[in-house]
C-alpha positions as CSV (number, residue, x, y, z in Angstrom):
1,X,-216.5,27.1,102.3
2,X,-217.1,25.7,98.4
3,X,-213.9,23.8,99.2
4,X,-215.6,22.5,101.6
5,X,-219.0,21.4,100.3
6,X,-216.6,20.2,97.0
7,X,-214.8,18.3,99.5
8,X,-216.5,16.9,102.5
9,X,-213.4,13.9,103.2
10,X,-211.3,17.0,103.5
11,X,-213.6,18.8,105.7
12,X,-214.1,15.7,107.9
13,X,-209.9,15.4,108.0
14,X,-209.9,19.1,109.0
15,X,-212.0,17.7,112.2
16,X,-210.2,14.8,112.4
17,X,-206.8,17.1,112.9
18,X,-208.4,19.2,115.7
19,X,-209.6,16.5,117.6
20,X,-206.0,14.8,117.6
21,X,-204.4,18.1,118.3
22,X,-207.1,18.6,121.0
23,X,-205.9,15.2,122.6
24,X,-202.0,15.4,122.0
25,X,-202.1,18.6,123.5
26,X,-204.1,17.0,126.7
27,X,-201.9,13.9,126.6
28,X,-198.5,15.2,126.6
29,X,-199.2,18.3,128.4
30,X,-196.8,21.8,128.0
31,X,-194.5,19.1,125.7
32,X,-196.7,18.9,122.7
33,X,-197.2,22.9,122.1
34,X,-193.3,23.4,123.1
35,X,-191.2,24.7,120.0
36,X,-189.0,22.0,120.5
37,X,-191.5,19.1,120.0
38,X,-192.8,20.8,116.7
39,X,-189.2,21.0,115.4
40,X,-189.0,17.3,116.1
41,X,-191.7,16.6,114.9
42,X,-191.3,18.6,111.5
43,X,-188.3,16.8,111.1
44,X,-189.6,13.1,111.2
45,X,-192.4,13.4,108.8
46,X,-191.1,14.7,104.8
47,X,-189.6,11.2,104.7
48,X,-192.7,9.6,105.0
49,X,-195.2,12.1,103.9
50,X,-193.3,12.0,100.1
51,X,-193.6,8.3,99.8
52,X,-197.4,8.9,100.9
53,X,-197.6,11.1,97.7
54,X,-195.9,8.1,95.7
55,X,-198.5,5.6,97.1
56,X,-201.6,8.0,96.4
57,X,-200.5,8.6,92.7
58,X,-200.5,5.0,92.1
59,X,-203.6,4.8,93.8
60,X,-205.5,7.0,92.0
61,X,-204.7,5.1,88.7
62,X,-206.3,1.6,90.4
63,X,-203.5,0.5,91.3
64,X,-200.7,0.7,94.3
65,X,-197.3,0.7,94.7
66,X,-195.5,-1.9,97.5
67,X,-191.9,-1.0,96.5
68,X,-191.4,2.9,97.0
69,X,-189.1,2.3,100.4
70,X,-187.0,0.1,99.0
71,X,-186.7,1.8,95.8
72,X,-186.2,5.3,97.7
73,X,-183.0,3.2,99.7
74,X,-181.8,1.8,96.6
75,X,-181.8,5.5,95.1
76,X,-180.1,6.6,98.1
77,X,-177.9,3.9,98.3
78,X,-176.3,4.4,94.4
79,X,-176.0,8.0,94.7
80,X,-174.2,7.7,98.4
81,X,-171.8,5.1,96.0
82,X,-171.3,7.3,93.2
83,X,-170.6,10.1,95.8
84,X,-167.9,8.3,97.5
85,X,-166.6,7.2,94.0
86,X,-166.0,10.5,92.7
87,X,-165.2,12.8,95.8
88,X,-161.3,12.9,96.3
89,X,-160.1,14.1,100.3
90,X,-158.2,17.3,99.0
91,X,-161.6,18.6,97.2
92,X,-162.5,22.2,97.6
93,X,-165.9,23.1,99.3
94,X,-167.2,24.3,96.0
95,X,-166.4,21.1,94.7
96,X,-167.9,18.9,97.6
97,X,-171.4,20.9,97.5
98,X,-171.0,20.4,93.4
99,X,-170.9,16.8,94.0
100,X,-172.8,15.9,96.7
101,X,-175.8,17.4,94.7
102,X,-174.8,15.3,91.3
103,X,-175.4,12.7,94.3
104,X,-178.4,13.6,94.9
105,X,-179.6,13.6,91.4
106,X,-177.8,10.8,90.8
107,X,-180.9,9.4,93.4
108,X,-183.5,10.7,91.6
109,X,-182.5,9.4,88.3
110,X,-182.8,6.3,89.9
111,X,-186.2,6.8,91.6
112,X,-186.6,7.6,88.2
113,X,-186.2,4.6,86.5
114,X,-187.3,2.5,89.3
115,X,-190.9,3.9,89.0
116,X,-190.7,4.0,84.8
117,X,-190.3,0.0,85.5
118,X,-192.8,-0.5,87.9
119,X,-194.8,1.5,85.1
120,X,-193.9,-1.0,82.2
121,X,-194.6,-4.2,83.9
122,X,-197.7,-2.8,85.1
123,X,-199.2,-1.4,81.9
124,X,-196.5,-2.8,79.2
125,X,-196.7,-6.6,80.2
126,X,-200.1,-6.3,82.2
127,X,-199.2,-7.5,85.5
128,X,-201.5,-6.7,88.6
129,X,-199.8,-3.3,89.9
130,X,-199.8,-5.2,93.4
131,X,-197.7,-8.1,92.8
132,X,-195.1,-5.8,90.1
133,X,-194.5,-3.7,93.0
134,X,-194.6,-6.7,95.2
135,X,-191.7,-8.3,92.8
136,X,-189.4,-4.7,92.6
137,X,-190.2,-4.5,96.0
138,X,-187.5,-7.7,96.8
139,X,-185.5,-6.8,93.3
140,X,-185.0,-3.1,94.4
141,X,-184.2,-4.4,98.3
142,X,-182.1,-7.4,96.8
143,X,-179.7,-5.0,94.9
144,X,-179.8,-2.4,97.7
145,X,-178.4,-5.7,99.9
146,X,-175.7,-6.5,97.3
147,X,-174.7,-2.9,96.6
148,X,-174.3,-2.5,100.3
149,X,-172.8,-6.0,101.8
150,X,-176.0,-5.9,103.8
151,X,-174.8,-3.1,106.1
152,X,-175.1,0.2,106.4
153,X,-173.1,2.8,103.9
154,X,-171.4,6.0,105.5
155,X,-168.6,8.3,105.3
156,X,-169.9,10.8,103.5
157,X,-169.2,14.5,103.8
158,X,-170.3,16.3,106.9
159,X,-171.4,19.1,104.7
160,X,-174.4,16.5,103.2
161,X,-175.8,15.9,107.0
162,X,-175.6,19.5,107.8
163,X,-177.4,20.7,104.9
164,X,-179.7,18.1,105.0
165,X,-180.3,18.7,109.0
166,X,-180.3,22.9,108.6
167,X,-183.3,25.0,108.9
168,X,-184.0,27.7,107.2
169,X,-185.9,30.0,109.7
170,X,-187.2,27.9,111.9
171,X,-188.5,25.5,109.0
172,X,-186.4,22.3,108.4
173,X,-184.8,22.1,104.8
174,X,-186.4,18.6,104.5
175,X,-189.7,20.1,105.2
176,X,-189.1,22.6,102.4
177,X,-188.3,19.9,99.6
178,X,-191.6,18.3,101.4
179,X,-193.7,20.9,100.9
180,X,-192.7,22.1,97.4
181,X,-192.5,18.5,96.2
182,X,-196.7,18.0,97.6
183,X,-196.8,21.3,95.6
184,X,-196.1,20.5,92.0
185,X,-197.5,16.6,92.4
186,X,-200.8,18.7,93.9
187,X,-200.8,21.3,91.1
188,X,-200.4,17.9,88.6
189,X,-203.2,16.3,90.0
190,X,-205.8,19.2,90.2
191,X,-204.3,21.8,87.4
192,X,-203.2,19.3,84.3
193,X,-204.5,17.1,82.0
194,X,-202.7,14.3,83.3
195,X,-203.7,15.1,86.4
196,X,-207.6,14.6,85.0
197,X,-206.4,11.8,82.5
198,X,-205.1,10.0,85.6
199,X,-208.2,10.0,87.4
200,X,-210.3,9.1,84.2
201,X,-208.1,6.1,83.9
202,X,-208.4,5.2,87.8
203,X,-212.3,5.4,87.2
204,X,-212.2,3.4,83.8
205,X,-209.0,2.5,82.7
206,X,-210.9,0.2,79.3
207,X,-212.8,3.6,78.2
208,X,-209.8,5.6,78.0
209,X,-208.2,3.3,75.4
210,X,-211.4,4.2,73.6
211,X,-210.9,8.1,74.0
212,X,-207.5,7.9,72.2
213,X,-205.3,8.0,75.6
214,X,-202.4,6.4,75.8
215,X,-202.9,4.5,79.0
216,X,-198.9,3.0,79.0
217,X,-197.4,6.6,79.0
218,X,-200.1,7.6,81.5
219,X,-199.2,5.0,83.7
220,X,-195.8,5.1,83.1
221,X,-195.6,9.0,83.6
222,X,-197.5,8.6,86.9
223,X,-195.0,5.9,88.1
224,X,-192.1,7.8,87.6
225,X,-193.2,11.2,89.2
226,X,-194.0,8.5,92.6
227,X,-190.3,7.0,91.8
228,X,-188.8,10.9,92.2
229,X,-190.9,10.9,95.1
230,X,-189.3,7.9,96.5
231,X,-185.8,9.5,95.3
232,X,-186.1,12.1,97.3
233,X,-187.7,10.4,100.7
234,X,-184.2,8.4,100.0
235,X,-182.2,11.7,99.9
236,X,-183.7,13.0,103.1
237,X,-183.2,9.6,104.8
238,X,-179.5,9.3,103.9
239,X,-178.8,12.6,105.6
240,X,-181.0,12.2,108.7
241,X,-179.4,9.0,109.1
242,X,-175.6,10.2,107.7
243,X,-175.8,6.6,106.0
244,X,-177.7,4.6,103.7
245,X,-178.9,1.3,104.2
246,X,-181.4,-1.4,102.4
247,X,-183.7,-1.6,104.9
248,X,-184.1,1.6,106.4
249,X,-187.7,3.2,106.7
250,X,-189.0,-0.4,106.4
251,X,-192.3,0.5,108.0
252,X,-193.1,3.0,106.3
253,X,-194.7,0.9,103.7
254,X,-197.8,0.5,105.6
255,X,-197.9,4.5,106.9
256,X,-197.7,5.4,103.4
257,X,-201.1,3.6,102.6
258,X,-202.8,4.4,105.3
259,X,-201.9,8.2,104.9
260,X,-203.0,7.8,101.3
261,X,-206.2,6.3,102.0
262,X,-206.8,8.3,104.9
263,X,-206.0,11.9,102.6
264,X,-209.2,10.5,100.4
265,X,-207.5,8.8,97.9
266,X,-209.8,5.3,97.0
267,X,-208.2,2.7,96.7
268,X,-210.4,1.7,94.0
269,X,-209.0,4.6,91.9
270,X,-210.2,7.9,90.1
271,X,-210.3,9.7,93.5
272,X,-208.5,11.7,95.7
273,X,-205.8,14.8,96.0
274,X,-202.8,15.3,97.5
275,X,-204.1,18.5,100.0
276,X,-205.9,15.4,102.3
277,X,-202.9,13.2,101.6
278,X,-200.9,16.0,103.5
279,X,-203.0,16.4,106.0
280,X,-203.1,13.2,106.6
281,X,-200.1,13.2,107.0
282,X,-200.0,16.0,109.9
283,X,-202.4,13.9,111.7
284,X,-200.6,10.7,111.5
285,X,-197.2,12.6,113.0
286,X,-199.3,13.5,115.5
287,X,-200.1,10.0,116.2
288,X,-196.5,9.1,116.3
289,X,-195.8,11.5,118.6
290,X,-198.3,10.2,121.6
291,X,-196.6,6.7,120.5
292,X,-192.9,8.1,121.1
293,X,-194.2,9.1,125.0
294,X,-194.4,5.0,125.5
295,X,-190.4,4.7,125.0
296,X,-190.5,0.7,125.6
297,X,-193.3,0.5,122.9
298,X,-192.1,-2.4,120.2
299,X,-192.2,-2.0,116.7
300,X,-194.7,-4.8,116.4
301,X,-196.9,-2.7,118.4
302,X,-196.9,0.3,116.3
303,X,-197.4,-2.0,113.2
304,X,-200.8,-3.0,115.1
305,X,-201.7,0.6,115.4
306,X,-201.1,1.5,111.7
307,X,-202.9,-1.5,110.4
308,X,-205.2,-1.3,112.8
309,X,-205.9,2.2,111.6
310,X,-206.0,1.6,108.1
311,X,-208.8,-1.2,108.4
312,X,-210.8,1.9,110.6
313,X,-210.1,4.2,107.9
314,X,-211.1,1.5,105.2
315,X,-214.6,1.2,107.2
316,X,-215.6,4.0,107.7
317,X,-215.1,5.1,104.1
318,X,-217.1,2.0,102.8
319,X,-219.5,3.5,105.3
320,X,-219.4,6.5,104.0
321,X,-220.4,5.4,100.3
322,X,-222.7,3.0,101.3
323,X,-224.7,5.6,103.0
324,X,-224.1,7.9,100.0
325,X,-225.7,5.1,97.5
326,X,-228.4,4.9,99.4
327,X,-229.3,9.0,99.4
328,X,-229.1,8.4,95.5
């Protein structure tokens, strides 16, 4: 209950969820609550709900970040590359497993280094956080397209798709990294200093230069744990896909926003936490589910839904605060 009254966007998400769990449940009948649906289900969203993380993180700092799908494919895209470059046909099981993960970390590196630029250009050279991640958006697509000849990459060992695709239980392995990955960037945000120094500079980011923080390794720092994020969203994509490609996830640009915003992160900065931004995320699965009943559904129509959201989310909130002023 002092959660609660601490938290009252998360209390109104924990409604939210009901009422769309109410309404699935109504909608799709015996389907929604059958075990099978769930695992479906469970299996679609880690991809999405880590570059969510990403986006809040950068949000909470004042700014945002445009490039973490194209910088989670490019991840993938170079460690699939140095996987294939190193792994020889008469290679040992051991050896195969040994590899495929110096693949994957090979990813995260890059994620890595993608978000310690996007960090750099944003605090080093003072660009608006918008357009640098607007510009490594193309650059980090652009090289994914050259590294790739513009199709898709495959041929990788079956023993990468079936890890990636195992359960253990009946929880998914990708929902695993998910949830231990919203972990440690939740402990960050609510149990460290840079998880308060981070909110202090999304609040005030010209008073903290006055406090002695050094706003360029904050912002830096904050950028690269969002780039790991993106490295591992690119992991699990490459093996639900058994292939990495440029463009793959490219809508999940705007989900990750609007599950940001909709967790409680403001986009004005200083506020928010990644518990909301998860269950956000549930909620917005659930979503996707009702949408997957309508088969012949186009894409353009989903993108309608999702922005269309995000401006209801953005509204309300504004509501919200205006309403809050007022009481004060």
């Amino acid at each position: 209950m002092k959660m609660f009254t601490r938290d009252a966007n998360f209390f109104r998400l924990l409604i939210v969820f009901a009422i769309v769990f109410v309404i699935c449940s109504v909608l799709q009948g015996g389907k929604f609550l059958n075990p099978g649906n769930f695992s479906s289900m469970m299996n679609q969203f880690p991809e999405y709900g880590l570059l969510a993380v990403g986006v809040g993180l950068a949000l909470m700092i004042g700014g945002i970040d445009l490039s973490v799908v194209y910088l989670a494919n490019l991840s993938s895209i170079i460690g699939g590359k140095f996987l294939l470059s190193v792994i020889k046909p008469e290679a040992s099981e051991g050896t195969v497993m040994l590899l495929i993960f110096a693949g994957f970390l090979v990813a995260v590196l890059v994620g890595a280094a993608g978000g310690a630029l996007n960090g750099l250009l944003i605090s080093g050279l003072g660009i608006p956080a918008i357009l640098a991640t607007l510009g490594t958006q193309s650059l980090f697509w652009g090289f994914g397209v050259v590294l790739t000849g513009g199709s898709s990459l495959s041929g990788f060992p079956v023993q990468l798709t079936s890890m990636l695709n195992s359960s253990i239980g009946i929880i998914p392995v990708t929902v695993i990294i998910f949830i231990a990955a919203a972990l440690i960037a939740g402990l960050i945000v609510s149990r460290t200093m840079l998880g308060r120094q981070l909110k202090m500079y999304g609040n005030n980011n010209t008073a903290t230069e006055f406090t002695g923080l050094n706003n360029l390794k904050l912002v830096v720092t904050t950028h690269v744990i969002s780039g790991i994020l993106a490295g591992l969203s690119g992991i699990i994509m490459w093996g639900r896909y058994s292939s990495v490609k440029a463009d793959n996830g490219a809508a999940y640009t705007m989900q990750a926003i609007l599950i940001a915003v909709m967790g409680g992160v403001s986009p004005k900065g200083g506020i928010g936490n990644v518990q909301g931004i998860v269950l956000a995320v549930l909620i917005i699965q659930m979503v996707s589910s009702v949408l997957n009943m309508f088969n012949n559904i186009p894409t353009a129509c989903r993108q309608i839904v999702w922005g269309g959201l995000l401006l209801i989310v953005l509204i309300f909130n504004y509501m919200v605060n205006e309403n809050a002023k007022k009481k004060h």
